[in-house]
Each structure stands twice: as structure tokens, then as C-alpha cells.
PANU-275541 format. One record per residue (C-alpha): x, y, z; residue in one letter. Coordinates in steps of 0.001 Angstrom, whole numbers, plus 500000, padded with zeros to 6 digits. Last residue first. Layout:
<node <X,Y,Z>,"a">
...
//
This chain:
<node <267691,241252,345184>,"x">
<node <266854,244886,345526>,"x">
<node <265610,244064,349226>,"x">
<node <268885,242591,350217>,"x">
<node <270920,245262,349193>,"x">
<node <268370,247538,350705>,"x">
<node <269093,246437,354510>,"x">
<node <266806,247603,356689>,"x">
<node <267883,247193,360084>,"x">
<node <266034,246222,363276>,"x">
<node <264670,248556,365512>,"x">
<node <263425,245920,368304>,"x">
<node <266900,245874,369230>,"x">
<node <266714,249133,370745>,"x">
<node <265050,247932,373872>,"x">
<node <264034,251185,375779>,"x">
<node <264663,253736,373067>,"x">
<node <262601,251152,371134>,"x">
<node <259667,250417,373166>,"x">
<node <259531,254193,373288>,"x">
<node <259165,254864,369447>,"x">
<node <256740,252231,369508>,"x">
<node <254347,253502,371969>,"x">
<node <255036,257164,370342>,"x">
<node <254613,255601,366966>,"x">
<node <250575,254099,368346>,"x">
<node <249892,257101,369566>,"x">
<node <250500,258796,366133>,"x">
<node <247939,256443,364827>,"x">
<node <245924,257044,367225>,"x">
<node <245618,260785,366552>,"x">
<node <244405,260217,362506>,"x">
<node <246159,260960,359764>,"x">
<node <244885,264543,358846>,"x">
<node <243856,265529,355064>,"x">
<node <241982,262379,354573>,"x">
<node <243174,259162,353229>,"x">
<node <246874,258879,353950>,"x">
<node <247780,255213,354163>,"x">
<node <249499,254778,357319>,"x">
<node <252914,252576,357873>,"x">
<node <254035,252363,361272>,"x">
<node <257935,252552,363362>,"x">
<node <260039,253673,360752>,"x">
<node <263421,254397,362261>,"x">
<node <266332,256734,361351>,"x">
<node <269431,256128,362764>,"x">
<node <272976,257797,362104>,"x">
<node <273089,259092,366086>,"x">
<node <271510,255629,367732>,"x">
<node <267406,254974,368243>,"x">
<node <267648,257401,366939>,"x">
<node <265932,259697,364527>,"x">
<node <261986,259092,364337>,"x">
<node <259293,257361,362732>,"x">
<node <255749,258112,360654>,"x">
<node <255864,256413,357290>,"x">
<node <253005,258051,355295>,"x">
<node <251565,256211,352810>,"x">
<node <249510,257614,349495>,"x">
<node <247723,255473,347660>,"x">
<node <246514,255342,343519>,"x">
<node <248306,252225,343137>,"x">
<node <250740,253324,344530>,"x">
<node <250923,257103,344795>,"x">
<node <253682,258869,345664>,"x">
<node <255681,258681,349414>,"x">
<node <255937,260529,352338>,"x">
<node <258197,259984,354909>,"x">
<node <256497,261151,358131>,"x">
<node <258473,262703,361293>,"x">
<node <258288,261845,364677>,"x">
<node <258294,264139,368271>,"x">
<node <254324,263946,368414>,"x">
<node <254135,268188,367823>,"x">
<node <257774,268233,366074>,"x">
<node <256225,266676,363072>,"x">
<node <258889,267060,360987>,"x">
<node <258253,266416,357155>,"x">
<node <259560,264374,354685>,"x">
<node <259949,263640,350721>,"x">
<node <257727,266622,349338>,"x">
<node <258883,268596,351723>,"x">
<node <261528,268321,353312>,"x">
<node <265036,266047,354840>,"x">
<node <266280,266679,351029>,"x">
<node <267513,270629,351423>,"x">
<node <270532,270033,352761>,"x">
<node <270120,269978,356956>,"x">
<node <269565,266652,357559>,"x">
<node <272872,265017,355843>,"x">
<node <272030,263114,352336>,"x">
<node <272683,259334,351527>,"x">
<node <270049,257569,353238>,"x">
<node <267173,260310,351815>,"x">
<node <268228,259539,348511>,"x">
<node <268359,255862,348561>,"x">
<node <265116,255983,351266>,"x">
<node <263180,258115,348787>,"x">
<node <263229,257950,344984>,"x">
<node <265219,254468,344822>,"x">
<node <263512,252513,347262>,"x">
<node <260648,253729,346615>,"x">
<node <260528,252923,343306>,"x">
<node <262200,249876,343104>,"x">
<node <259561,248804,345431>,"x">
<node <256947,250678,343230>,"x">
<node <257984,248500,340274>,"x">
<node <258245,245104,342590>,"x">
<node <254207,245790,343351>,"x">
<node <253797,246725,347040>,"x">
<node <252891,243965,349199>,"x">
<node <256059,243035,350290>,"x">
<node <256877,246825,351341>,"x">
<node <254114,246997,353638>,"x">
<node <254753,243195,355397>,"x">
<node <258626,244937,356080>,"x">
<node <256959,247795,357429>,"x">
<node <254799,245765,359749>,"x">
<node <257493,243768,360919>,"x">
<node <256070,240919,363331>,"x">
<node <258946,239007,365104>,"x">
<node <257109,237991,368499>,"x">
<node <259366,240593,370224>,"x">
<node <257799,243391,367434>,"x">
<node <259650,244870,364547>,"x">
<node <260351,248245,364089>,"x">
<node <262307,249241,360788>,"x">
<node <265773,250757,360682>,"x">
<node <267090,252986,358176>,"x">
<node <271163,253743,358820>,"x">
<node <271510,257626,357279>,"x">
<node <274930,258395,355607>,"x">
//
């Protein structure tokens, strides 16, 4: 089973966290439920870890999850396994206008994805339990 984590700056700002809160409490359920739940609980390698749920993006060394509509959006949350063996972290949230998200905001996970490997407590949990309450 998968441990999710979420970047979240020194100062304490958690721009996945500020994401989530401002979806609607259906597409919170929702997301929760039809992606992290079943990504969480399913080794890489069977058939989940894909399309239309995730994609590698071996090029910047992240992968996005990808998510329906919410009210009529698409996000992609680019991140990467580690910073520990079970971990997968979300380092930004992009809303997927055009066909390509744009090259800074894969500069901007790389940043984050090395803050992290060099001060892994900046990935901090996400705990769905308390989410779902």
C-alpha cells in the first residue's frame, strides 16, 4: 500500500491541501475515492499506475495524476515516488488547459521534488481518514 504525501513549504503553505479545500465536498469524495483510494491500495505494476488515472513522465522524472472534471476542470497532480520506498508525493496542482502543461510548471516539481529528497519532512502526509471527516 502506497503512503501519499503532499509538499508543504518551511513557512507551512500546502498548496495541495488549499486545492482540495476548494473543491466542492462531492468532488472531494470523489477524488478521494476514484483515485488516491484506488491508486493507494494497488502495487505499480497492475494495470492501475496508467492511463486514465496516471502517467509517467520519465522526461522531468514525475508523474501526473489525472483527475475528471470539476466543475468543468481538469488537474494534473505532477509528483514523484519517494521521498521513502511506499511514497508517493504531490508536489503542484495544474489545471490542464491546453494540450501541454506548460515547462515551468514542471520546473517548479523538479525544485520541489529536490527540496524534498533533501529535507524530506517537507513531504508531509496525507491522511484520508482525516479528510473524509
Amino acid at each position: 500500500m502506497w503512503t501519499f504525501r503532499r509538499y508543504v513549504t518551511n513557512g507551512g503553505r500546502d498548496e495541495v491541501g488549499d486545492w482540495f479545500e476548494g473543491l466542492s465536498a462531492k468532488d472531494q469524495a470523489r477524488f478521494l475515492t476514484g483515485r488516491l483510494e484506488l491508486l493507494r491500495s494497488t502495487p505499480k505494476g497492475q494495470g492501475i499506475w496508467c492511463e486514465p488515472y496516471y502517467r509517467d513522465l520519465p522526461t522531468y522524472g514525475l508523474g501526473e495524476i489525472r483527475t475528471p472534471k470539476y466543475g468543468g476542470v481538469s488537474y494534473r497532480l505532477l509528483g514523484f515516488f519517494g521521498p521513502s520506498g511506499n511514497d508517493f508525493t504531490i508536489v503542484s496542482v495544474c489545471e490542464k488547459k491546453a494540450w501541454k502543461l506548460p515547462k515551468q510548471a514542471f520546473e517548479t516539481a523538479n525544485k520541489r521534488k529536490k527540496l524534498i529528497l533533501e529535507q524530506p519532512e517537507l513531504a508531509s502526509e496525507w491522511n484520508f481518514e482525516e479528510e473524509e471527516s
